[in-house]
N, C-alpha and C positions, 0 to 999 in steps of 0.2 A: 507603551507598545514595545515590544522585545525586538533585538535585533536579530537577524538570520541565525547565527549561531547557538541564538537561545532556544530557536525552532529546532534549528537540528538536535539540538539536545535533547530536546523533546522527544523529538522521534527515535533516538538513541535509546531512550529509558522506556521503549516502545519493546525494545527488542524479545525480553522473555516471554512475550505474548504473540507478537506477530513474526518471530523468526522461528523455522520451519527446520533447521538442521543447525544444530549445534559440535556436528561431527569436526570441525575444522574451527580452530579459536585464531579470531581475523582483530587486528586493535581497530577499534572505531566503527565499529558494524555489524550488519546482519551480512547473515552465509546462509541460503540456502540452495539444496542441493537437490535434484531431481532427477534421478537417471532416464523417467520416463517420458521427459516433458523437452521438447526438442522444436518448438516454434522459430520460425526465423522473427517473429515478432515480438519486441520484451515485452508489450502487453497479454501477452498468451503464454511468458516463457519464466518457469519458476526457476531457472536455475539460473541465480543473480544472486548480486552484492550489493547491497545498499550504504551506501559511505557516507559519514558525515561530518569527518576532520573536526574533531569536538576534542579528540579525549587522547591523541596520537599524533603519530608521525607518517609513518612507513616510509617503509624503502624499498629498494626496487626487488631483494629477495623475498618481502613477503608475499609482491603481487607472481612472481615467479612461482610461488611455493601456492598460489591461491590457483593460479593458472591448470596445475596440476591435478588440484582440486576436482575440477571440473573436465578431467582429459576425458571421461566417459561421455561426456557430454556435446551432443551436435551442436547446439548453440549454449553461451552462458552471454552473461551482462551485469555491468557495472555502473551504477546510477552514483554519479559525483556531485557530490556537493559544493557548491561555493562559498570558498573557505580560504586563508590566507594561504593553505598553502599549497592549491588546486593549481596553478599553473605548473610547479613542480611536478606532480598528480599527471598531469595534459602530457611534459614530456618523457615522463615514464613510459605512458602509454604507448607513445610516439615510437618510444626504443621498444618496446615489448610487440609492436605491431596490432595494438590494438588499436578498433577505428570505431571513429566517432561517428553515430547513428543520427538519420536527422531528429529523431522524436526526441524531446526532452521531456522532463516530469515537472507539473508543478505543485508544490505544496500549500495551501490554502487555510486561512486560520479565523475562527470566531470564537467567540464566549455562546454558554449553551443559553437556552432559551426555554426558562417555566413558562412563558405561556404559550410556545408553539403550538398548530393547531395539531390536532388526533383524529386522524382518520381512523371510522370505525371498523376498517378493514383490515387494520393493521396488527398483530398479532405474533405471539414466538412462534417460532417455527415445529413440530409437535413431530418430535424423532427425527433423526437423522437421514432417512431417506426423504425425508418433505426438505430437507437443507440443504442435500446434495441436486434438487430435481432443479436447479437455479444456479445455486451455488458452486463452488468448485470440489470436486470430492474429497480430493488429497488434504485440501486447508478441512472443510469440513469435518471431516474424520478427526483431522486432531482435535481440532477446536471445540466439537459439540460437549458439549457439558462443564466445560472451563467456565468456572466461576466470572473470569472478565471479558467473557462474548456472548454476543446480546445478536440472536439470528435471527431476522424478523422478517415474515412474509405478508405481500397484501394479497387478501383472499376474500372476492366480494360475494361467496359463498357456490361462483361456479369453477371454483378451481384457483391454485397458484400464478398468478400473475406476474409478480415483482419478486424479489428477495434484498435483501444488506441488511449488514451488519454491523454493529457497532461494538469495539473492542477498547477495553478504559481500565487503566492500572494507576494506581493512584489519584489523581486528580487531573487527569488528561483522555481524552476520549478519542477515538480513532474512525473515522467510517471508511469502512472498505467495502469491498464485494457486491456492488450494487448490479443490480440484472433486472431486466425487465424483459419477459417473453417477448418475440419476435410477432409481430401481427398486433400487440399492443401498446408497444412503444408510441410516445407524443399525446399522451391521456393525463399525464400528472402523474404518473406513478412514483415514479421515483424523487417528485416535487415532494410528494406526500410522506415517502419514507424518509428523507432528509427534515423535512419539521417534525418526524415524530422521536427521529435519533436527538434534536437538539433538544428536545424536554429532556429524554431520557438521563441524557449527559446531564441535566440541569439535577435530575432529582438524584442521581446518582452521586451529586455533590461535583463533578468536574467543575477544573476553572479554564480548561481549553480543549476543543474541537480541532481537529486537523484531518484533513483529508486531501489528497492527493489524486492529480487526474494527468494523461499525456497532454499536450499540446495538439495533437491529430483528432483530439474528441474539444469541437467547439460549444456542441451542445452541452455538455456534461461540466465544461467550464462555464458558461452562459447561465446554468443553472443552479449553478453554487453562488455565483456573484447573486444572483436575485434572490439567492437567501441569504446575504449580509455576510459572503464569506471575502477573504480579501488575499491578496495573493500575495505570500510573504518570502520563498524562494524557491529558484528553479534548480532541478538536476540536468547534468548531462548525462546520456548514455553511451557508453561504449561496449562494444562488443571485444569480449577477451579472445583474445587466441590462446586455444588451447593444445596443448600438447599432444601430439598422437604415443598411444601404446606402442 
């Protein structure tokens, strides 16, 4: 079993597939950038930093010069990792006025599963407007046809019900974006798309699954754990302060 840092690593070498702006070169993370996307909620809010204290240091100019990054931006966020050298990290923050959000992130890990079960409703998603009608448009748009994202919808032949995604470079597989219509949620759906991502990973050749959920979603955790996943490190979040023009 690897320890936290081997996971962040993991999800580091995640970056040329799930990092979304590459406009700004940040050491130890993703940077993505969104001028559009202005949630006071990080789970709604693409314009964040995902840090993993794997590969770097920083200092307090480069969250400075990250801050700026984001001056167009009504909200941004910083998901920390725990890492030797994340209390350093905390009182940066501290100096920079950036403040600590109650939600955390947790990161979740299993090995894939050849025999998970296949639901016969489950299927790629067939053009990019069937990906966006769930999914989110902006990642959509990039994503649709990238050889390592796998966009899959449940469709029990009266229409889109579910949608997620699974995203896997090298021998590590990612599930994101998971959705299930409103009025159908508490059927299994998304039970169903999680057993079908872990064959995929399986026959895909992956030796690790990672998926990631807030803390504020019990169910979404609830149901990772009953599919054998285990909880291996938490992020904190902070919200940056940004600069005004």
């Amino acid at each position: 079993m690897r320890n936290s840092i081997d996971f962040a690593d993991l999800l580091a070498d995640m970056a040329p597939i799930l990092c979304e702006s590459t406009a700004f070169s940040f050491r130890d993370g993703w940077v993505n950038r969104h001028p559009d996307s202005s949630s006071i909620y990080p789970s709604q809010n693409l314009n964040r930093v995902d840090h993993f204290g794997v590969r770097g240091e920083g200092q307090p100019a480069d969250l400075e010069e990250l801050a700026a990054h984001f001056s167009s931006a009504d909200n941004a966020f910083f998901h920390l990792s725990e890492f030797p050298l994340a209390p350093a990290f905390r009182a940066m923050f501290d100096g920079l006025g950036w403040k600590k959000q109650r939600a955390e992130m947790s990161l979740l890990w299993r090995e894939p599963d050849p025999a998970a079960a296949q639901s016969p409703f489950i299927r790629p998603a067939e053009g990019l407007a069937e990906a966006t009608e769930l999914g989110s448009p902006v990642r959509m748009a990039r994503l649709f046809g990238h050889p390592g994202a796998h966009l899959l919808v449940w469709d029990n032949g009266f229409g889109v019900d579910g949608f997620a995604a699974l995203y896997h470079l090298g021998d590590t597989a990612y599930l994101g974006d998971a959705m299930t219509r409103e009025g159908c949620r508490g059927r299994g759906i998304q039970s169903a798309l999680i057993q079908y991502r872990l064959r995929l990973a399986a026959d895909l050749g992956c030796r690790d699954v990672l998926v990631e959920t807030y803390d504020w979603l019990p169910s979404s955790f609830a149901n990772l754990r009953r599919t054998g996943f285990q909880e291996v490190m938490r992020r904190e979040i902070y919200r940056i302060a940004t600069p005004r023009p």
